[in-house]
C-alpha positions in Angstrom: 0.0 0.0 0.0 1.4 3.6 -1.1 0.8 5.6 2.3 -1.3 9.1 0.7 0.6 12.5 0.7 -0.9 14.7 4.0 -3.8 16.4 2.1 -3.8 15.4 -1.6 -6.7 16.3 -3.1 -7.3 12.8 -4.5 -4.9 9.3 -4.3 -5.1 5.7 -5.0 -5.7 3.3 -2.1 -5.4 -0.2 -3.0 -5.9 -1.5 0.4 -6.4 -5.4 0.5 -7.3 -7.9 -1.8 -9.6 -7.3 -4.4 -13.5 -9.2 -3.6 -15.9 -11.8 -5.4 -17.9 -9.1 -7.1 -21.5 -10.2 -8.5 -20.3 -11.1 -11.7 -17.2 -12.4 -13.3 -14.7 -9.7 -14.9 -16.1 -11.1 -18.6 -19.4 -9.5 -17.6 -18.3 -6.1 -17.0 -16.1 -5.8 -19.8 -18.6 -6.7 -21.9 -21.0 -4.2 -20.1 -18.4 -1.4 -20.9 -17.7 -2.6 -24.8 -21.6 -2.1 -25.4 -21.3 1.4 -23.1 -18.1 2.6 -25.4 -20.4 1.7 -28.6 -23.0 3.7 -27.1 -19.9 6.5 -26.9 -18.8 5.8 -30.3 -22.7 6.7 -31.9 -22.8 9.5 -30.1 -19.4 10.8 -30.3 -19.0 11.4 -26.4 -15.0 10.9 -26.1 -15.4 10.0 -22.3 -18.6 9.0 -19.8 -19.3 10.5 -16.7 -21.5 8.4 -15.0 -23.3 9.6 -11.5 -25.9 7.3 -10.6 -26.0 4.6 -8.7 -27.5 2.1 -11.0 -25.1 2.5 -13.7 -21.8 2.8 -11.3 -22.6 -0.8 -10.6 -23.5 -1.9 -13.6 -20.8 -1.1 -14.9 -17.9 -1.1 -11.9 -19.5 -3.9 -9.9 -19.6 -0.9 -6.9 -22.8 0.3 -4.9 -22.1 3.0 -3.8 -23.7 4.7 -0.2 -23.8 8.6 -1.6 -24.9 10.2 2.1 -24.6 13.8 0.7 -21.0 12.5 -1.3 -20.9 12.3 -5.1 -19.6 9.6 -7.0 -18.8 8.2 -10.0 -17.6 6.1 -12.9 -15.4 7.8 -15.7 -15.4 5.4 -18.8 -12.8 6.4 -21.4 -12.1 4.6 -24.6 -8.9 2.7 -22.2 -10.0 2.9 -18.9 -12.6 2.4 -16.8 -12.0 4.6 -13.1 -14.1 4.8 -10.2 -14.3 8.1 -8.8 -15.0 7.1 -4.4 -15.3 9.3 -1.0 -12.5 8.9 1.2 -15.1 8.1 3.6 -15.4 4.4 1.9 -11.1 3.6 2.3 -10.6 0.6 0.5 -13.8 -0.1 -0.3 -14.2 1.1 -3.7 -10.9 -0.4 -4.6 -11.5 -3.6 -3.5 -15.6 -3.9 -5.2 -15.0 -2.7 -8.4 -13.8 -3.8 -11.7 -11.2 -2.1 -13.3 -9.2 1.1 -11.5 -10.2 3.2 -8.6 -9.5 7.1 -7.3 -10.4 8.3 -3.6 -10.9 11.9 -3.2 -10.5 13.5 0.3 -13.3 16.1 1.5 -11.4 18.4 3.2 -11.1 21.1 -0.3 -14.4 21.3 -1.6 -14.5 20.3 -5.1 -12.0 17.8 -4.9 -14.5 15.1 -6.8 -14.6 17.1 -10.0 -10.2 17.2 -9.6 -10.3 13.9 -9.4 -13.1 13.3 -12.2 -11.0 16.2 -14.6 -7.9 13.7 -13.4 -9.4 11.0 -15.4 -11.5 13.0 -18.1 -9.5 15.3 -19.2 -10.6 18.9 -20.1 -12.0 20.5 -23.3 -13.7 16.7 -23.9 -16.7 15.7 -25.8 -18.8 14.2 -22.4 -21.0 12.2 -21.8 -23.2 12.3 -19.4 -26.8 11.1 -17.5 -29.0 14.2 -17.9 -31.6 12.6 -15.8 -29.2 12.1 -12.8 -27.0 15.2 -12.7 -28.5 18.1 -10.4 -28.5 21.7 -12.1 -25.8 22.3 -9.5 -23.7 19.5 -10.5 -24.0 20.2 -14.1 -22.3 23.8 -13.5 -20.1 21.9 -11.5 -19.0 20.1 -14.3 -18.9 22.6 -17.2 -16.5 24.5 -14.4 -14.1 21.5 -13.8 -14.6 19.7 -17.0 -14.7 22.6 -19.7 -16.9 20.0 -22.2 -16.7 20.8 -26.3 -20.1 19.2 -25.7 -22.2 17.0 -23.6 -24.3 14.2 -25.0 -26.8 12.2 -22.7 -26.1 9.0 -22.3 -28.8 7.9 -20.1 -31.2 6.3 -22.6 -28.8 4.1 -24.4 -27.2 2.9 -20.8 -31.1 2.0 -20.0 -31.8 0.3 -22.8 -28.4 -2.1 -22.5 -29.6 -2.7 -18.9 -32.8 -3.6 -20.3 -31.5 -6.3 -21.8 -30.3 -9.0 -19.5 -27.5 -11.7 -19.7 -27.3 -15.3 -19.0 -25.5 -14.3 -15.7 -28.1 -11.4 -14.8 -30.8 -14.1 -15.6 -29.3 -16.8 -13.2 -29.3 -14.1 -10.2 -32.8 -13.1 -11.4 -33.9 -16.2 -10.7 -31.9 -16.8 -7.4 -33.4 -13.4 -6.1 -36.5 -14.8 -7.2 -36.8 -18.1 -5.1 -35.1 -16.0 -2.1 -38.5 -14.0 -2.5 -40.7 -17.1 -2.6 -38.7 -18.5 1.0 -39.8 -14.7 2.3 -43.5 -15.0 1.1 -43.5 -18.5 3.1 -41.9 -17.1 6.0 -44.0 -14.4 6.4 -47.3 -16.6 6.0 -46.2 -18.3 8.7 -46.1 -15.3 11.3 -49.5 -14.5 10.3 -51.7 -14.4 13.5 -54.3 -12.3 15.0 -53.1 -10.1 17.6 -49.6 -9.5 15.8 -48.3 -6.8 14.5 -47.2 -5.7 10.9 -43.9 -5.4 12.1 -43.3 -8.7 13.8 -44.7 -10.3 10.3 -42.0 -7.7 8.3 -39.7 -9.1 10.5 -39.6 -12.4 9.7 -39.9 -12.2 6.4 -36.7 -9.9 6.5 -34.7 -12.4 8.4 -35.4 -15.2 6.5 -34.9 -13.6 3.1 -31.2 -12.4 4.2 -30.6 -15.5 6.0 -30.9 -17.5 2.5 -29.0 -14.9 0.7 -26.0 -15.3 3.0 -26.2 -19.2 2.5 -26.5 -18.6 -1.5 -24.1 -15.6 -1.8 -21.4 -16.2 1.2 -19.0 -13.5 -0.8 -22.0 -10.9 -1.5 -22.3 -7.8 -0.2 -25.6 -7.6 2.4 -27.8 -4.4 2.6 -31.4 -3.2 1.7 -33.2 -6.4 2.1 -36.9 -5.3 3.0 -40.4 -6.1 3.5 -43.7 -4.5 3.2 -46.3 -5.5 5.3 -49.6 -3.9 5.2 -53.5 -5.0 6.8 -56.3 -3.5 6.7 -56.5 0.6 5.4 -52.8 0.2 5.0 -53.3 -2.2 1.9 -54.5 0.7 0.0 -51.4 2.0 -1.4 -48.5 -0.1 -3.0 -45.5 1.3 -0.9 -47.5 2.3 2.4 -44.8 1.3 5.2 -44.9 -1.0 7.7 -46.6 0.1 10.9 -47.5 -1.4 14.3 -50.7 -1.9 13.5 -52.4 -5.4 15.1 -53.7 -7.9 12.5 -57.4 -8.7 13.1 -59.3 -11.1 12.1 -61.0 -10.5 8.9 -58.3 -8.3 7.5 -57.0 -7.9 3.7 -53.3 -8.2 3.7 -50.3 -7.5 1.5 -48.0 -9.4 1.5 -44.4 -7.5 -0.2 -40.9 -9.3 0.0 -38.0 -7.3 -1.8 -34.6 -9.3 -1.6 -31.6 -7.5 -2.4 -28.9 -9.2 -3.8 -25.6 -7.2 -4.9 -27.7 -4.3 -6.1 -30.3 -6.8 -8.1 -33.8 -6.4 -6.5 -36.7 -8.8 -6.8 -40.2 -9.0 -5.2 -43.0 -11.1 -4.6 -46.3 -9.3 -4.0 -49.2 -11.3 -2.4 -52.9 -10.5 -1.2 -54.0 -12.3 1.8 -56.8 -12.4 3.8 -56.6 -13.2 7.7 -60.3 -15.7 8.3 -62.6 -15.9 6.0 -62.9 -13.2 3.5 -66.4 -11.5 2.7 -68.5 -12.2 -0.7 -67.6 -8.8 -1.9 -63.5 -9.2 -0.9 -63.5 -12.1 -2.1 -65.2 -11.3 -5.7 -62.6 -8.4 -6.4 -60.1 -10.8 -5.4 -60.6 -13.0 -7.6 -61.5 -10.5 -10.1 -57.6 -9.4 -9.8 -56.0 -12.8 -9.9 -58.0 -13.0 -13.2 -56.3 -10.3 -14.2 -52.9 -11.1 -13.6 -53.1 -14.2 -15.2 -54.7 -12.9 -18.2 -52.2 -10.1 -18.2 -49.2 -12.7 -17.8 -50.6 -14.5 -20.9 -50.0 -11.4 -23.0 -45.8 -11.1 -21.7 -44.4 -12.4 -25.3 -41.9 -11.2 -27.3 -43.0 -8.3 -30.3 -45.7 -7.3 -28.2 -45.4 -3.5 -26.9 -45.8 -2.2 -23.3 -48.3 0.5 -24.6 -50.8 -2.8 -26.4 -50.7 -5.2 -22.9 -51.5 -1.9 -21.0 -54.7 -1.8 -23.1 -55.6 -5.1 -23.3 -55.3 -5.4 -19.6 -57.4 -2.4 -19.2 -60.1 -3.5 -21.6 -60.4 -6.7 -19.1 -60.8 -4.4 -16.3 -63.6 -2.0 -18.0 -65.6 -4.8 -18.9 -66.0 -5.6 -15.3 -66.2 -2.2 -14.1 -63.0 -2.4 -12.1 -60.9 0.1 -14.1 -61.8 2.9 -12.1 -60.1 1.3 -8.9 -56.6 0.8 -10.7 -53.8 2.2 -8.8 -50.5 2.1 -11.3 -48.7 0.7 -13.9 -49.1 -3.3 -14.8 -45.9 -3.8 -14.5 -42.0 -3.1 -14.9 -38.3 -4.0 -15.4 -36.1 -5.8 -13.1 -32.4 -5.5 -12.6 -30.1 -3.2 -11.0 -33.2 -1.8 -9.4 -33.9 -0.6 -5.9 -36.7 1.2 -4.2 -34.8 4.2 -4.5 -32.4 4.0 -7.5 -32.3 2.5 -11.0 -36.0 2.6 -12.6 -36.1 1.7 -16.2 -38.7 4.1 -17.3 -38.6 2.7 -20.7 -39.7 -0.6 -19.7 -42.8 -0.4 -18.1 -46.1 -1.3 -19.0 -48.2 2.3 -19.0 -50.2 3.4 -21.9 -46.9 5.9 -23.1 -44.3 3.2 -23.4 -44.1 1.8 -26.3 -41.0 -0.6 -26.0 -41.4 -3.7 -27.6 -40.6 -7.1 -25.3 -37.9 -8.7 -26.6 -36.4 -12.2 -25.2 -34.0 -11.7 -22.1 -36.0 -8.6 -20.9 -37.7 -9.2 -17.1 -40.4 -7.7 -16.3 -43.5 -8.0 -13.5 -46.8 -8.4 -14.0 -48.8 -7.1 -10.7 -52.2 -5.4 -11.3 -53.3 -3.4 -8.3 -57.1 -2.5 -7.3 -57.7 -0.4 -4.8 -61.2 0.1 -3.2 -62.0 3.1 -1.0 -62.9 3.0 2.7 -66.5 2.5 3.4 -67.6 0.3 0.1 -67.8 -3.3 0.2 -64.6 -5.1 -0.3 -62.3 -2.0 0.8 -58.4 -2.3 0.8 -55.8 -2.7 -2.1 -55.4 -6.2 -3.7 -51.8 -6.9 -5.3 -50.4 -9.8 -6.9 -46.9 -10.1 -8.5 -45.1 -12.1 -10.5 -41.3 -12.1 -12.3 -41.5 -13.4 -16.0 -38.3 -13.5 -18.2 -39.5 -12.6 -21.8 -38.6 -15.9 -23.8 -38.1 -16.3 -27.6 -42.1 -17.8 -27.9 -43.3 -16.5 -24.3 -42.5 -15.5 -20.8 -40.7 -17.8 -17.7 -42.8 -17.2 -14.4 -39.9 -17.8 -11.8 -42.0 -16.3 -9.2 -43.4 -20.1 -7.9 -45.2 -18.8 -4.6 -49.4 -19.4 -4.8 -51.6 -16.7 -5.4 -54.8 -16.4 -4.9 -57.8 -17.2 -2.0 -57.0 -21.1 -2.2 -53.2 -20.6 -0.9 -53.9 -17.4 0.8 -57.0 -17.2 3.1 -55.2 -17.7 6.7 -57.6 -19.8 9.1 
């Protein structure tokens, strides 16, 4: 180890070995071959990448930001993580390729180290829908760009597209969600409370993950819990609230594995549910499986959207949708990495291709004081296929797994 000058504005720290990262160093250089085409078309001489989805999908590094910026500087020779000093060797150690630490006690020393790499007077590009209007002039300052190209769509669409490797942690983050689901049926009682359900199904998801990853990194492993009025919204967070008997439940695991998120979404109902509850139940599970049906390759987010609403008009149940059918999965967390062009809303008109994932998981939400009230979600993972879609989401839906005596 090369011991850092007192106050150097930025230095390399290659403390330790270098760690298992998710995937093997094949993967990312074949990540950053299709990000340097991307370069190439649109004539960007270097990449400045900011967010946290695309440092790790391309660096193998998750970064924890908390107020520090960081990022990846792709050139058409190297690839350089830009890290806090904050992180020491970490950055080093999980990343693929080289590694700079900057030190926080000159302001701006990021964009040094950043300029260090990139150069000045440099075509850039960069992820317009990331960078702050504060960073940008940060950048223009340090950086002095002949131009600035975004680079965010084409880096979306590459992540869009998932290989073989993605596809086997997919699935792994997958069944860790199933073992969840079960886990948290199991702690479903009267007389408990959201949070002790949430709670087991947290601690057996990252339980399985440290027996299936033992090298992985282990953070942001949730669950979602919700009865009663708290069904009614898709994110609504876990509260204290007693389960009762008679209540409509939600049932959301979210492993996290190395930055790849997956979910399993279930209603539940705690006793025997009502006529009414039970009707739009089932009226739901109908459409999810009918929506699943329609998850092929050359149809287009924008036609399955429609389709799935036509199903819900004819039953009068279109007014109670809450979202979007459905979207991508990947480097993906609850709050980094959406794939806006991958989802299925009336305005996205991506057509499926095979080796895209993507959810299906309609939502109907009734209001308080009509029969049947409370939010009823399913969720399943399907890898798009070359003649269909792979459901690797293997945990029951529906009232005949899912009514707790």
């Amino acid at each position: 180890m090369t011991r850092p000058e007192i106050r150097p504005d930025f230095y390399r720290f290659a403390n330790g070995e270098k760690a298992a990262l998710p995937f093997a160093p094949d993967e990312y250089d074949t990540r950053l071959m299709g990000l340097r085409a991307a370069m190439d078309a649109t004539g960007a001489e270097v990449a400045v990448l900011t967010s946290m989805q695309n440092v790790a999908y391309y660096s193998g590094f998750l970064y924890c930001s908390f107020g520090r910026p960081y990022a990846l500087v792709v050139t058409a020779s190297q690839s350089v993580l830009i890290g806090a000093g904050i992180d020491a060797g970490q950055p080093w150690r999980r990343c693929h390729g080289e590694a700079l630490t900057y030190t926080d006690w000159a302001r701006d020393n990021f964009w040094r180290a950043v300029a260090h790499v990139a150069g000045q007077g440099r075509r850039v590009g960069i992820e317009a829908d990331h960078l702050t209007l504060a960073r940008r002039d940060e950048l223009d300052t340090f950086l002095a760009p002949a131009g600035t190209v975004d680079l965010a769509p084409a880096t979306m669409r590459q992540r869009m597209r998932k290989s073989p490797a993605e596809l086997d942690l997919i699935r792994a983050g997958a069944a860790v969600a199933d073992l969840g689901g079960h886990a948290i049926r199991a702690a479903v009682r009267e007389g408990a409370r959201e949070i002790d359900v949430a709670m087991a199904g947290r601690d057996a998801m990252e339980l399985e993950i440290a027996r299936r990853f033992p090298e992985a990194e282990y953070r942001d492993t949730w669950v979602w819990f919700q009865s009663g009025p708290n069904t009614d919204g898709a994110h609504n967070p876990v509260t204290g609230r007693v389960l009762q008997r008679g209540d409509l439940l939600s049932l959301n695991a979210f492993p996290m594995i190395s930055g790849y998120y997956t979910a399993l979404e279930r209603t539940m109902v705690l006793g025997e549910p009502d006529p009414a509850t039970l009707g739009i139940w089932e009226a739901n599970v109908a459409a999810h499986d009918y929506g699943m049906s329609l998850l092929k390759p050359g149809a287009s987010c924008a036609e399955i959207t429609h389709r799935i609403n036509d199903f819900l008009a004819e039953r009068d149940l279109l007014q109670y949708r809450s979202f979007g059918y459905g979207h991508s999965f990947g480097v993906l967390s609850h709050y980094y990495g959406r794939e806006a062009g991958l989802e299925l809303r009336e305005d996205v008109g991506t057509v499926l291709e095979p080796g895209m994932v993507i959810s299906m998981e309609p939502m109907l939400t009734i209001p308080e004081g009509r029969p049947g009230a409370g939010g009823y979600r399913e969720h399943d993972i399907l890898i798009v296929t070359g003649d269909g879609a792979e459901d690797i989401t293997l945990y029951p839906y529906g009232p005949g797994f899912n009514v707790i005596a």
